[in-house]
C-alpha positions as a LaTeX table, in Angstrom:
\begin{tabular}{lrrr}
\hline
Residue & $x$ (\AA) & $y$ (\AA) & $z$ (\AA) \\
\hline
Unk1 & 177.75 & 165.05 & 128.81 \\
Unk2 & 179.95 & 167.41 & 130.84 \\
Unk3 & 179.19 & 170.37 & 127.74 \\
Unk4 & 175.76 & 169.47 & 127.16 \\
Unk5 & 173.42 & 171.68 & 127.42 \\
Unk6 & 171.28 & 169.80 & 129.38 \\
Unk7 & 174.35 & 168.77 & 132.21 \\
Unk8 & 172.05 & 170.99 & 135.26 \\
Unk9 & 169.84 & 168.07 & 134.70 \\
Unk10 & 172.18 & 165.60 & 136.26 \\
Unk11 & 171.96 & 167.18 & 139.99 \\
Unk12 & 168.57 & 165.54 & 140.57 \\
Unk13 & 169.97 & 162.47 & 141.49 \\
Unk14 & 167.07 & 160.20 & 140.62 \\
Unk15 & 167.91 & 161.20 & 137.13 \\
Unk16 & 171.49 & 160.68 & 137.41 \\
Unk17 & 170.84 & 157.47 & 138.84 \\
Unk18 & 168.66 & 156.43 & 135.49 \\
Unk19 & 171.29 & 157.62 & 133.29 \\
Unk20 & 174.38 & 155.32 & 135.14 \\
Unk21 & 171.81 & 152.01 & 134.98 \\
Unk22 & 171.46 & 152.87 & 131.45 \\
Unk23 & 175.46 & 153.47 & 130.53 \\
Unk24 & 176.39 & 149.92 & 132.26 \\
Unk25 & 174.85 & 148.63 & 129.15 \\
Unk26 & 175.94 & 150.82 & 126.46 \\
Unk27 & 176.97 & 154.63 & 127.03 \\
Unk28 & 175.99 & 155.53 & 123.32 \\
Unk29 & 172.61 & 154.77 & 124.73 \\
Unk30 & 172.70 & 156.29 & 127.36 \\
Unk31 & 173.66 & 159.27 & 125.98 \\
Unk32 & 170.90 & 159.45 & 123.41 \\
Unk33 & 168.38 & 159.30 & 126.45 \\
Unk34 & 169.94 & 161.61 & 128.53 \\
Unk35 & 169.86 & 164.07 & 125.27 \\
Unk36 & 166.33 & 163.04 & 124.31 \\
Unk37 & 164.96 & 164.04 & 127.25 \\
Unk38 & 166.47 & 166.69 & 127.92 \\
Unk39 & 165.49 & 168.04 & 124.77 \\
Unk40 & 161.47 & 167.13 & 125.55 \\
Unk41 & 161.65 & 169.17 & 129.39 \\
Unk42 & 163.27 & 172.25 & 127.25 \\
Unk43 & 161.20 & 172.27 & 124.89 \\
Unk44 & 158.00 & 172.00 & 127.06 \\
Unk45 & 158.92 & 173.81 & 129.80 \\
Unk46 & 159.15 & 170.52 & 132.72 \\
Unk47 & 161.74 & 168.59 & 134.43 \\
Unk48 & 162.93 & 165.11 & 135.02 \\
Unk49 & 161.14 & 164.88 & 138.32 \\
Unk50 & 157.59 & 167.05 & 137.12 \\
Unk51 & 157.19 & 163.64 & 134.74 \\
Unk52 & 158.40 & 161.37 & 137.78 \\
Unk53 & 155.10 & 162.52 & 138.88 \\
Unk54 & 152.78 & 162.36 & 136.50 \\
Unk55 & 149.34 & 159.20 & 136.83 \\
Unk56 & 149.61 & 157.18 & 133.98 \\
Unk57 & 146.86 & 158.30 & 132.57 \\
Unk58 & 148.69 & 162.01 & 132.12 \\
Unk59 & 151.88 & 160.29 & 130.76 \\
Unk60 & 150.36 & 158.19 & 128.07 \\
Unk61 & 148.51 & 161.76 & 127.08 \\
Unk62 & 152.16 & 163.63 & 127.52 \\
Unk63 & 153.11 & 161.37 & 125.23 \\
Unk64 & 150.86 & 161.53 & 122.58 \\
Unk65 & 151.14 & 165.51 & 122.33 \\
Unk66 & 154.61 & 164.80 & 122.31 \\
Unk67 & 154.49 & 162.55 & 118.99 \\
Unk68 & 151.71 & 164.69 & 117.58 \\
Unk69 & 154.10 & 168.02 & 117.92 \\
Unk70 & 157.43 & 166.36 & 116.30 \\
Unk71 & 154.59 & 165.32 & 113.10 \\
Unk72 & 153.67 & 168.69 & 112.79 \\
Unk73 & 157.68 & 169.12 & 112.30 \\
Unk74 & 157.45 & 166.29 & 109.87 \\
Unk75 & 160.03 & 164.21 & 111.77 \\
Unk76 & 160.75 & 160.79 & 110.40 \\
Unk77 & 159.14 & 158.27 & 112.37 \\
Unk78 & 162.00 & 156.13 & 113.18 \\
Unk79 & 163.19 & 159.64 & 115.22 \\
Unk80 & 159.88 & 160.43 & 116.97 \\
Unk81 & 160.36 & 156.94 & 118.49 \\
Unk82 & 163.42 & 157.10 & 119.77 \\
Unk83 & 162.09 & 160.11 & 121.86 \\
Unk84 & 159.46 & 157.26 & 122.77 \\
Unk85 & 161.37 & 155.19 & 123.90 \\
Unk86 & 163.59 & 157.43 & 125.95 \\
Unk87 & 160.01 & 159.01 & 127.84 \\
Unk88 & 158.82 & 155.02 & 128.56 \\
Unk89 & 162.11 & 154.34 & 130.01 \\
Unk90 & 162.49 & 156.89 & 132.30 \\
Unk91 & 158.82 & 156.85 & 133.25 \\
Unk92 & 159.61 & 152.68 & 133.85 \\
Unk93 & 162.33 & 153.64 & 135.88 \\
Unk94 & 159.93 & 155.59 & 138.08 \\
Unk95 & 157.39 & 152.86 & 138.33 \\
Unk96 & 155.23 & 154.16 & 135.96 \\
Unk97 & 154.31 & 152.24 & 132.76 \\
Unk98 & 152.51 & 152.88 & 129.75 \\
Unk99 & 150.27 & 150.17 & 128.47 \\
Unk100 & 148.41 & 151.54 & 126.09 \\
Unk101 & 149.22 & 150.86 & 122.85 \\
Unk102 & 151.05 & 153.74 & 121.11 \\
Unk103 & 151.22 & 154.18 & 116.95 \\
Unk104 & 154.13 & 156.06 & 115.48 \\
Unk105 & 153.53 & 156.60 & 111.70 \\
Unk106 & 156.57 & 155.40 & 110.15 \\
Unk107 & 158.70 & 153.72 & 112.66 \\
Unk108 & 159.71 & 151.03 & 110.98 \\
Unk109 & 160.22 & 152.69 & 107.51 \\
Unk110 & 163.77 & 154.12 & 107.54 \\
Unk111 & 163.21 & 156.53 & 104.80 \\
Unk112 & 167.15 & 158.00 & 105.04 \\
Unk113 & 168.71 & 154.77 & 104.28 \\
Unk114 & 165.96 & 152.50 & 102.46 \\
Unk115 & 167.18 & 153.26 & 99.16 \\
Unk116 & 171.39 & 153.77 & 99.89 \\
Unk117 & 172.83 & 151.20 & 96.86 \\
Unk118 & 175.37 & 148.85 & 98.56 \\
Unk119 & 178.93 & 149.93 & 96.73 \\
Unk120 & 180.47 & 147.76 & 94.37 \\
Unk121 & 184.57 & 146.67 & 94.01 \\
Unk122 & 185.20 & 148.72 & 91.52 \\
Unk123 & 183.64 & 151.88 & 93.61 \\
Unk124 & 185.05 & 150.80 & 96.77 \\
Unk125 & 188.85 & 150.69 & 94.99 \\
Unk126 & 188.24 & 154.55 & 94.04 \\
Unk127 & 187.85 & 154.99 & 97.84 \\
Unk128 & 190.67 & 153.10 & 98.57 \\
Unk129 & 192.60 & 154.63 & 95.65 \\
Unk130 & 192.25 & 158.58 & 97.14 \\
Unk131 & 192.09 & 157.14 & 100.86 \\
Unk132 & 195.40 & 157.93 & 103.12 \\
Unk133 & 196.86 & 154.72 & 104.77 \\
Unk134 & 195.25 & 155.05 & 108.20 \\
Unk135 & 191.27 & 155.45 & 106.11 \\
Unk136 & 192.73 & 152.50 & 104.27 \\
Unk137 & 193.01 & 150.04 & 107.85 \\
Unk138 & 189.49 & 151.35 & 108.48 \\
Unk139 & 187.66 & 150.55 & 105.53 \\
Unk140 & 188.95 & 147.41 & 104.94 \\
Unk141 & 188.18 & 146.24 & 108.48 \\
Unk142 & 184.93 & 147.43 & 107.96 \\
Unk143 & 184.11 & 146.05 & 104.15 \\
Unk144 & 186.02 & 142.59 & 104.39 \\
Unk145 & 185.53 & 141.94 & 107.77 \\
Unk146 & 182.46 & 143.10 & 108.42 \\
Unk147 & 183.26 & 145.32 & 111.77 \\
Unk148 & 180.94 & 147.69 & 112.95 \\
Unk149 & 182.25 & 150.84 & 113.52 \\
Unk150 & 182.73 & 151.13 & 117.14 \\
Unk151 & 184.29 & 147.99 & 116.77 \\
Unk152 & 188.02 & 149.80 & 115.73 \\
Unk153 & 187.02 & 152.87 & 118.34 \\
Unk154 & 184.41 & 153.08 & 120.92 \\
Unk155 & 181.97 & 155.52 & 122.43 \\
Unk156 & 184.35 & 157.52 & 124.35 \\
Unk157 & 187.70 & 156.75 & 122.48 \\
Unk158 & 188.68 & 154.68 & 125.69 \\
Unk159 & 188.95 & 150.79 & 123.95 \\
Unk160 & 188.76 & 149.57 & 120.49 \\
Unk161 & 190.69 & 146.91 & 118.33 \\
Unk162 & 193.98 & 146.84 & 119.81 \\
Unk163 & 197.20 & 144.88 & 118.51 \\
Unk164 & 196.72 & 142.29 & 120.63 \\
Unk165 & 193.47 & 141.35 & 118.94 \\
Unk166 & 195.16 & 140.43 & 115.80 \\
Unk167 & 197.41 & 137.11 & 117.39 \\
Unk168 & 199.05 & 135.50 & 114.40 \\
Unk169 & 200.60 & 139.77 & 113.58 \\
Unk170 & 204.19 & 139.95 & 114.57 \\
Unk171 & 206.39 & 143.04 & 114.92 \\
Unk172 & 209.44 & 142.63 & 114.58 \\
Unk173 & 211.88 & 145.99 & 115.42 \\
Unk174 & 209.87 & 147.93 & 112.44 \\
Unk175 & 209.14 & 145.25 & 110.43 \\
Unk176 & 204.85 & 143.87 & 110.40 \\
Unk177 & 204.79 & 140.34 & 109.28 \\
Unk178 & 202.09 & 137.72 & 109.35 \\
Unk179 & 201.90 & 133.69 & 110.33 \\
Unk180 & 199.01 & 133.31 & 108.24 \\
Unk181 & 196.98 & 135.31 & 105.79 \\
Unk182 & 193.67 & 135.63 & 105.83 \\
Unk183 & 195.13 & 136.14 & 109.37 \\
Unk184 & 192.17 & 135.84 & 112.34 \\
Unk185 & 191.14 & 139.54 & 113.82 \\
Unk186 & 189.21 & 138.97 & 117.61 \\
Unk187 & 186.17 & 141.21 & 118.25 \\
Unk188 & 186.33 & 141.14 & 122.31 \\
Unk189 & 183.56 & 140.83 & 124.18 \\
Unk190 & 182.89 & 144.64 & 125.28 \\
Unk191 & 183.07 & 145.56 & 122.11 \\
Unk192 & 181.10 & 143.31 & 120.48 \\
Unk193 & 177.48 & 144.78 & 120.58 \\
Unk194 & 175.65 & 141.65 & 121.05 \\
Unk195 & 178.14 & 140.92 & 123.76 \\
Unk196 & 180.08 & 137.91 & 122.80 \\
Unk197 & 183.14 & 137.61 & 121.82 \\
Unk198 & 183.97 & 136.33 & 118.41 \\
Unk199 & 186.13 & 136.59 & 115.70 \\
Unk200 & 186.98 & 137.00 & 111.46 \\
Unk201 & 189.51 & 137.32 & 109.41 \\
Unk202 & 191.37 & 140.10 & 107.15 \\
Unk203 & 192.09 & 139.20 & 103.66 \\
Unk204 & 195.64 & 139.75 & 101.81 \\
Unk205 & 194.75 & 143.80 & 100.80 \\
Unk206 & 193.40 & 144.44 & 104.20 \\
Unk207 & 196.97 & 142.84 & 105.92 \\
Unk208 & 198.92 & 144.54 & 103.67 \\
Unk209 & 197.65 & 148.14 & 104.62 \\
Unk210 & 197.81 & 147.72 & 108.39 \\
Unk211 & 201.50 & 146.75 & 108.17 \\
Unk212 & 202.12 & 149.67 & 105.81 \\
Unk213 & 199.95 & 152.04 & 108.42 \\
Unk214 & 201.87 & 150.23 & 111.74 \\
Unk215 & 205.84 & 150.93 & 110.20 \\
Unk216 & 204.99 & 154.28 & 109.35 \\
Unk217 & 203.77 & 155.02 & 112.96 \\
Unk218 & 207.15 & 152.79 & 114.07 \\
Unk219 & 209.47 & 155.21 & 111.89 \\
Unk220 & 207.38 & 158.34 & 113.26 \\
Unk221 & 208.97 & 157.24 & 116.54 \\
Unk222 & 205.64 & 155.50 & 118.03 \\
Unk223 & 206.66 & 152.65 & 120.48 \\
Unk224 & 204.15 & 149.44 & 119.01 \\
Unk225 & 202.83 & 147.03 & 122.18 \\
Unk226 & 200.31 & 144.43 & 121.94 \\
Unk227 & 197.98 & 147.10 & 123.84 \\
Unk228 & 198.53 & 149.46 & 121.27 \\
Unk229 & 195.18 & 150.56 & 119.21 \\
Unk230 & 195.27 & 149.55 & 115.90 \\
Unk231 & 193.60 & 153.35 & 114.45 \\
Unk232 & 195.52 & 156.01 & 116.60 \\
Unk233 & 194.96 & 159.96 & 116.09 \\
Unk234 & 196.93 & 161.64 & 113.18 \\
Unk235 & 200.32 & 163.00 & 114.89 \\
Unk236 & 198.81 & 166.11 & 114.07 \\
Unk237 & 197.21 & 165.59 & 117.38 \\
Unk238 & 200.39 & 164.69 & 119.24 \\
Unk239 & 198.66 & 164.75 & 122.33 \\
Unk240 & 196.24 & 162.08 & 121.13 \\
Unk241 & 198.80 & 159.54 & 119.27 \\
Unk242 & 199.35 & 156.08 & 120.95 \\
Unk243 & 195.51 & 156.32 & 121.99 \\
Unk244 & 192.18 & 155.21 & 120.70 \\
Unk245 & 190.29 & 157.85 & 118.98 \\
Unk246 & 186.52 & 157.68 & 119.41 \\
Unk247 & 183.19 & 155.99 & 116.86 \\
Unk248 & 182.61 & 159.42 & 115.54 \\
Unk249 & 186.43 & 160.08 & 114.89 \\
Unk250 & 186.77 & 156.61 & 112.93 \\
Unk251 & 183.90 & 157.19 & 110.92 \\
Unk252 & 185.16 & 161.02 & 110.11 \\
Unk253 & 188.43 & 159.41 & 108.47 \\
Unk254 & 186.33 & 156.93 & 106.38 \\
Unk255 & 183.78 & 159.80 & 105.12 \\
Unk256 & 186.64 & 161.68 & 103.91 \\
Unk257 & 187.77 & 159.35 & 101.70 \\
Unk258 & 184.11 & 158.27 & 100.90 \\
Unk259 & 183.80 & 161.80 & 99.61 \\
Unk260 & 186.99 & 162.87 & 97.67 \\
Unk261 & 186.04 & 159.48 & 95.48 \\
Unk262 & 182.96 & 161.54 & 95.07 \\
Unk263 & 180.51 & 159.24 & 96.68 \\
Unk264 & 177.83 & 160.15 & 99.29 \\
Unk265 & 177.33 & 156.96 & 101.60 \\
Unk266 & 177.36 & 156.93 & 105.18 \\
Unk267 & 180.54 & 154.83 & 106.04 \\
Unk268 & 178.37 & 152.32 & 107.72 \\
Unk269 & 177.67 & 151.13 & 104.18 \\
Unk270 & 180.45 & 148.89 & 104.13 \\
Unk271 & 179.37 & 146.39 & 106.72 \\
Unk272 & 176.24 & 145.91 & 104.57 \\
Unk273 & 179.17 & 145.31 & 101.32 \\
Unk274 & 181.08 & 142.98 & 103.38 \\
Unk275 & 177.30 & 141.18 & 104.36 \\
Unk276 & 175.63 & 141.65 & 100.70 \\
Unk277 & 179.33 & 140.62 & 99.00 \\
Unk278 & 179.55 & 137.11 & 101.21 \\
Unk279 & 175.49 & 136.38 & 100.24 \\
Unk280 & 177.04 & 136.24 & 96.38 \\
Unk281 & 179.92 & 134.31 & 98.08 \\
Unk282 & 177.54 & 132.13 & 100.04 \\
Unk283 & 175.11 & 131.14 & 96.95 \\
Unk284 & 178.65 & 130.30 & 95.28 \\
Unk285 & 178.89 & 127.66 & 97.96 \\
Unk286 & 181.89 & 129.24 & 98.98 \\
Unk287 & 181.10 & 129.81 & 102.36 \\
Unk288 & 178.36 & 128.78 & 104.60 \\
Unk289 & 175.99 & 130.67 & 106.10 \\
Unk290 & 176.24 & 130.16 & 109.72 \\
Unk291 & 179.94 & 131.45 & 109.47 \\
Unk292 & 178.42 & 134.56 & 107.30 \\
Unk293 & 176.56 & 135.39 & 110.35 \\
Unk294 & 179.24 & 134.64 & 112.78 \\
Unk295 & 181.38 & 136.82 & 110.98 \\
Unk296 & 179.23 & 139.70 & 111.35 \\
Unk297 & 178.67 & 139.25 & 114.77 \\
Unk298 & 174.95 & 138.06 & 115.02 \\
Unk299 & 174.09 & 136.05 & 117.61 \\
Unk300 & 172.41 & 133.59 & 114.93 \\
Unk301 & 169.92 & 130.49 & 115.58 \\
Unk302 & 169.99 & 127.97 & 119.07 \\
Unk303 & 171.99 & 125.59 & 117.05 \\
Unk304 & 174.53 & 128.36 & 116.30 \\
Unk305 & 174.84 & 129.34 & 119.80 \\
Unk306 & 176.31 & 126.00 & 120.54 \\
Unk307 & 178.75 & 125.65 & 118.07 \\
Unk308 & 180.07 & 128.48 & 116.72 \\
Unk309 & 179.89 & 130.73 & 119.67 \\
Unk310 & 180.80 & 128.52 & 122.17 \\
Unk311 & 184.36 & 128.18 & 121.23 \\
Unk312 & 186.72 & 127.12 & 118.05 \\
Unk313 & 188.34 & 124.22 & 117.48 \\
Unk314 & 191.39 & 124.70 & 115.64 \\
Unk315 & 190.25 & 122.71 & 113.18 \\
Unk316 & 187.23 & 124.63 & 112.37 \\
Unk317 & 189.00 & 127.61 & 112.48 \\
Unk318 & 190.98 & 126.64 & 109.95 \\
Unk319 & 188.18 & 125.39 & 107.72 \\
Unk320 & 186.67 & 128.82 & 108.41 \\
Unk321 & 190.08 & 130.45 & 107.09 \\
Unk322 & 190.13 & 128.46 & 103.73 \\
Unk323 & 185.97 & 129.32 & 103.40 \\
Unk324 & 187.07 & 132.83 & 103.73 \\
Unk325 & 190.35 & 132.85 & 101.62 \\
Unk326 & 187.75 & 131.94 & 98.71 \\
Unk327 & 184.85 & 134.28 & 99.57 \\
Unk328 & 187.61 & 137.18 & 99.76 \\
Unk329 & 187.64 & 137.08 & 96.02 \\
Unk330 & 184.01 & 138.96 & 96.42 \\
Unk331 & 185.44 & 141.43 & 98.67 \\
Unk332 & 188.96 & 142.54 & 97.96 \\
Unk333 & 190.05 & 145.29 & 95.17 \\
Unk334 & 193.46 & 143.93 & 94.20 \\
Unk335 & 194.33 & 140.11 & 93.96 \\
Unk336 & 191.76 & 137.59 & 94.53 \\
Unk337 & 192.87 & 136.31 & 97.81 \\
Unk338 & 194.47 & 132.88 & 95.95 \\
Unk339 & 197.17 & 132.14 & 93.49 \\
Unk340 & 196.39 & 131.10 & 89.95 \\
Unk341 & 198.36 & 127.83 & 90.96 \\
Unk342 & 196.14 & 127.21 & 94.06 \\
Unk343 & 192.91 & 127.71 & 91.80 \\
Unk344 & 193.98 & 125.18 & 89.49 \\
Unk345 & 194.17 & 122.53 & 91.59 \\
Unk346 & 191.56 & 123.22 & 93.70 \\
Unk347 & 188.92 & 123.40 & 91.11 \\
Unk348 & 191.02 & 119.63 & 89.48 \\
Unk349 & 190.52 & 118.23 & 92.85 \\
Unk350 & 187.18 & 119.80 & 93.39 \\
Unk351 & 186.40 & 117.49 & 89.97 \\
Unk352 & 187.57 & 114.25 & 91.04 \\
Unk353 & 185.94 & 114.21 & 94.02 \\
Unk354 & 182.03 & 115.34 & 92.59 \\
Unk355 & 182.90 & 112.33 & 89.73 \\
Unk356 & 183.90 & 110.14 & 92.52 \\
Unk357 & 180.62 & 111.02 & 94.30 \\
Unk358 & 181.51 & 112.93 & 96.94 \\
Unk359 & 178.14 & 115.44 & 97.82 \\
Unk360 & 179.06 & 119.02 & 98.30 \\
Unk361 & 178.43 & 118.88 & 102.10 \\
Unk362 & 181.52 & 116.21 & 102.51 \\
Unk363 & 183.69 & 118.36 & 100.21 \\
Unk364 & 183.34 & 121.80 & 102.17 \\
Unk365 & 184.24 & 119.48 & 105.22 \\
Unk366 & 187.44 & 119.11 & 103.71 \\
Unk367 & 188.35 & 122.95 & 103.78 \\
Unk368 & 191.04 & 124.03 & 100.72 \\
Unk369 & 191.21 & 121.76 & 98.59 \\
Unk370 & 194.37 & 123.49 & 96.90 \\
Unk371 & 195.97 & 122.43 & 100.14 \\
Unk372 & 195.50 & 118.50 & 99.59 \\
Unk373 & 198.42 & 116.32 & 98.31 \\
Unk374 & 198.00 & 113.67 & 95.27 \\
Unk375 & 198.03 & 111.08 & 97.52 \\
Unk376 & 195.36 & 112.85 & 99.99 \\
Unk377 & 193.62 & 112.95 & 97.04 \\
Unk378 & 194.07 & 109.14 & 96.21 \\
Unk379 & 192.98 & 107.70 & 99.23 \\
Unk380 & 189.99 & 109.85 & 99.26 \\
Unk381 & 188.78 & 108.60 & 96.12 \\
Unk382 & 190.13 & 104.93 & 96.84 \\
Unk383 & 187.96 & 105.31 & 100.18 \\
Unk384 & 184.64 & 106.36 & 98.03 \\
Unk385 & 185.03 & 103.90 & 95.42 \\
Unk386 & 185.44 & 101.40 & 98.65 \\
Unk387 & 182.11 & 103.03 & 99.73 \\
Unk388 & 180.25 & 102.57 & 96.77 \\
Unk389 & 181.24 & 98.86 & 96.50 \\
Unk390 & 179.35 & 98.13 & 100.05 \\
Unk391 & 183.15 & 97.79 & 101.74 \\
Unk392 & 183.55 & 99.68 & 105.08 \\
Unk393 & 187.36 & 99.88 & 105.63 \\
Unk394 & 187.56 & 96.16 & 104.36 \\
Unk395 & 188.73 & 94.57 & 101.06 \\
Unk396 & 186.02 & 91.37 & 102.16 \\
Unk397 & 182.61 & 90.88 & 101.99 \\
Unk398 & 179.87 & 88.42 & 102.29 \\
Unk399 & 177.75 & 87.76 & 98.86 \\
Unk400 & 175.11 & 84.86 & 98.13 \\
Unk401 & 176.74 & 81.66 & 96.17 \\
Unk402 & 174.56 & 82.88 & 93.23 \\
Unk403 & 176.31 & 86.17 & 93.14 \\
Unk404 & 179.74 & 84.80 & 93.16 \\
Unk405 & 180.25 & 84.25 & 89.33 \\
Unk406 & 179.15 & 88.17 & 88.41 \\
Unk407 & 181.55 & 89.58 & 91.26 \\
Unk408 & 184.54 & 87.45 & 89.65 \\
Unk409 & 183.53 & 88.44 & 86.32 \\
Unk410 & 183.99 & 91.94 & 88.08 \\
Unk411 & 187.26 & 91.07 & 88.94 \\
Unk412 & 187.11 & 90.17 & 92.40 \\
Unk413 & 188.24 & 86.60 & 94.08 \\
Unk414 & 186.63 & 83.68 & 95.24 \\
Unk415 & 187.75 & 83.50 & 98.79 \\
Unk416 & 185.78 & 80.50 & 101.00 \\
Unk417 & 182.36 & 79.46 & 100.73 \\
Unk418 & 179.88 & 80.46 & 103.75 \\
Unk419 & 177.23 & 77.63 & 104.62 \\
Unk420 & 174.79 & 77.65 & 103.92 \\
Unk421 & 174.67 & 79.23 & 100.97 \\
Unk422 & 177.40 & 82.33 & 100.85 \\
Unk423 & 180.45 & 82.62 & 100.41 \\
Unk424 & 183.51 & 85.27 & 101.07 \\
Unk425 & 185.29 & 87.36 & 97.86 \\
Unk426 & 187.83 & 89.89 & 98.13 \\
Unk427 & 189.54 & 92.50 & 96.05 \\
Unk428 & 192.72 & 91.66 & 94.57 \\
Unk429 & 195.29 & 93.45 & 95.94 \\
Unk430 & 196.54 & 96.58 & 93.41 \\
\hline
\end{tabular}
């Protein structure tokens, strides 16, 4: 704000005040107000305070000429609300509201966007293919885990996905390594925008090009701590490496690349690739979709609220980590986020438990199945089949004396009889 041209607008302090109350919830909010406005007294010749002043009556009409003048400049309506919006805040902030009902032609139709084609693999691996390492880390944050933008750089350049974010990474003299891959990737809480903290994973690509991108800046002499931003400046800007670099910056870096592949989307694209490619994943029954929305940082239903965002066991966690191992294969542009081997015998176990009739709710319970031993395996089925014969943990039960002889012939034995007219049988023992 300091080389706006509307800073002189700051000294009346009322304003000032307005702008501060709106920055402690977002300052990329506040900073579209603080422009907005400014723009609307410049252009029509009044100040801050002059509409501090005005009835309501002379707002609401103030307001009206001000929607009817950006139409004649055939401004999209999703714009000439924003402006809106700005006007009914600071007018709020005065004690003055607008009730009447105000209609903005187009608001709700985002005509820039509504018909941008989500990218496919194959076109984001021709990004990724002309891309330099550090436009690499930030589109693959962005496409497989979903991340919004500010998420790797704020606002201001002052926070943004840091090392220490990224727990199971180790660094090890100038070596990157990780415990586990997909390996977990923690969206903090002030930068998450609904303003909880939560948390997704980075496939085997993505992993791969932030250790690449983190040695290089090790060999170019950068000193690697867990507060250490994951997307630094170039050391072209020596003065600026070791530091976060700001929303605009990140999304510069991506457009590059965007561009030399010879596309035009905005790089914001590939959060709606990483959301449109896990739908395909999700109607796969490879993932559910409460986690799909987790993931992408939604707030989600009452029920979600309580589970997922209250906390993760580490069970579910790693349940989550298998479910997103196999959606990965809709995301990623090399590999497929599993070995051939593990395929195999996940899809042989994933058939012996459907025959043994096992619904698919109780099998996605069970996480990867390429991860369960023969003998895991066994006593699964041996406790279905157990199931299906009426026996809860036991090798007994109680029949009526006229069932006895079509159990034996079954090949279970007579045990006692059970006046009055029952009797115990067992399974023989294997």
């Amino acid at each position: 704000m300091k080389r706006s041209p509307y800073r002189h607008l700051l000294d009346d302090m009322q304003y000032r005040r307005w702008v501060e109350n709106i920055e402690r919830g977002s300052i990329a909010n506040a900073s579209e107000c603080y422009r907005r406005v400014g723009h609307v007294c410049k252009n029509f010749g009044t100040t801050p305070a002059e509409l501090a002043q005005m009835d309501v009556k002379t707002a609401t009409n103030f307001l009206l000429d001000i929607i009817s003048h950006f139409e004649s400049k055939n401004s999209a309506g999703t714009n000439i609300e924003k402006y809106v919006m700005a006007l009914k805040s600071w007018w709020s902030f005065n004690d003055i509201e607008i009730t009447k009902r105000i209609r903005i032609a187009g608001a709700n139709h985002n005509t820039k966007y509504e018909n941008e084609r989500v990218p496919t693999q194959e076109e984001l691996a021709k990004i990724l293919d002309v891309a330099d390492i550090r436009a690499k880390v930030a589109l693959t944050l962005v496409a497989f885990c979903g991340f919004r933008i500010h998420v790797l750089g704020d606002f201001l350049g002052r926070d943004g996905l840091k090392v220490r974010d990224i727990p199971e990474m180790r660094i090890n003299n100038d070596t990157v390594e990780f415990e586990t891959v997909p390996t977990i990737v923690i969206v903090r809480r002030n930068l998450s925008k609904a303003g909880h903290q939560y948390s997704n994973f980075l496939a085997k690509q993505g992993c791969d090009y932030l250790a690449q991108y983190l040695e290089q800046r090790i060999r170019e002499g950068q000193k690697i701590t867990s507060d250490s931003p994951i997307i630094t400046a170039h050391d072209s800007n020596p003065w600026k490496v070791g530091r976060h670099i700001r929303s605009t910056n990140v999304g510069d870096l991506m457009r590059k690349a965007i561009r030399n592949a010879g596309f035009e989307w905005r790089p914001y694209v590939f959060r709606r690739y990483f959301d449109t490619r896990l739908m395909v994943a999700e109607s796969e029954g490879l993932v559910i979709r409460d986690w799909r929305v987790f993931w992408m940082g939604h707030t989600g239903d009452i029920e979600h609220v309580y589970t997922v965002n209250k906390g993760l066991p580490p069970d579910i966690v790693e349940r989550m980590r298998a479910s997103y191992a196999k959606g990965s294969k809709n995301l990623v542009t090399s590999g497929n986020g599993t070995s051939s081997h593990d395929r195999v015998l996940e899809t042989f176990n994933l058939q012996f438990l459907t025959i043994a009739g096992y619904t698919k709710e109780e099998i996605e319970k069970f996480g990867d199945l390429s991860k369960f031993s023969v003998e895991q395996i066994q006593e699964l089925l041996k406790k279905k089949s157990a199931e299906a014969l009426g026996l809860n943990g036991n090798r007994q039960k109680v029949v009526s004396m006229q069932e006895v002889k079509g159990w034996l012939n079954q090949g279970w034995e007579f045990v006692s009889p059970l006046p009055p007219d029952e009797a115990i049988i067992k399974l023989p023992l294997l």
